[in-house]
C-alpha positions in Angstrom: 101.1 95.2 102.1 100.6 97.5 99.2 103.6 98.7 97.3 102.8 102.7 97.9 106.1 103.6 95.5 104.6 101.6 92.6 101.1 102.9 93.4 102.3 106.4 93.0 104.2 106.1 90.5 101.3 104.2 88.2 99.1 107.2 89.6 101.8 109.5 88.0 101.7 107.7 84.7 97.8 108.0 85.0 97.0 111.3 86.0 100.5 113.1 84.9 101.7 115.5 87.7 98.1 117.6 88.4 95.9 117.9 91.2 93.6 114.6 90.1 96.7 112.7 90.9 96.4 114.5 94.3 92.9 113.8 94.7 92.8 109.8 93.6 95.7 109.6 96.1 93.4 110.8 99.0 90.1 109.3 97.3 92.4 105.7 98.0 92.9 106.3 101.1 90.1 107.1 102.5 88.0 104.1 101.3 90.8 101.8 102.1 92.1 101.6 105.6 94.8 99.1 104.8 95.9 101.4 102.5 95.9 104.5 104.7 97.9 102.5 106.9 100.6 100.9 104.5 101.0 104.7 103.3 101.9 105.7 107.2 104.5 103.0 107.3 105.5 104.0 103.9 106.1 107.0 105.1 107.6 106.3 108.6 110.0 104.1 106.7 110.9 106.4 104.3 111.8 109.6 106.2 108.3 110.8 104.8 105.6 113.3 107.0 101.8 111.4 106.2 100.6 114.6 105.7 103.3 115.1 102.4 105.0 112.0 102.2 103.2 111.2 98.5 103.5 114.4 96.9 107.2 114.6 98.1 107.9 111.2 96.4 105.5 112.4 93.7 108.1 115.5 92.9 111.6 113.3 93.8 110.7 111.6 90.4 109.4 114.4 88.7 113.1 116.0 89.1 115.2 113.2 88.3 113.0 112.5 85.1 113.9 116.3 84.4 117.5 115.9 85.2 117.7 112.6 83.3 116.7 115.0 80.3 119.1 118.1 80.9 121.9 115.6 81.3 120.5 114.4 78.0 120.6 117.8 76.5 123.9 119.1 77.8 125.6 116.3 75.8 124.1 118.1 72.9 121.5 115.5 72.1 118.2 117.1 70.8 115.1 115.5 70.1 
């Protein structure tokens, strides 16, 4: 079974948050049926809709990177 968090988050370090990320993510899974279906239990497992299950977890980290970083900030430390 693939590891769909870890695949999206290596896409994220890949592709940054833009539409190719998007677009690998559904090139993936539709040459791999295995895959289509390990995201569908991904998703089922983790509250997730198939048809925005990804780009919801995609933005969850996207916002706690950003919070990590106005947490840092507050505490008045600027890079």
């Amino acid at each position: 079974m693939t590891d769909i968090s870890e695949l999206l988050r290596t896409l994220l370090d890949q592709f940054s948050n833009t539409a190719e990320l998007d677009e690998e993510f559904h090139r993936l899974l539709q040459s791999d049926d295995d895959l289509a279906a390990d995201y569908k239990s991904w998703c089922r497992e983790h509250g997730y809709r198939s048809s925005t299950g990804y780009r919801d977890f995609i933005n969850e980290i996207v916002e706690s990177q950003d919070s990590i970083w106005d947490s840092y900030h507050e505490f008045g430390n600027d890079i």
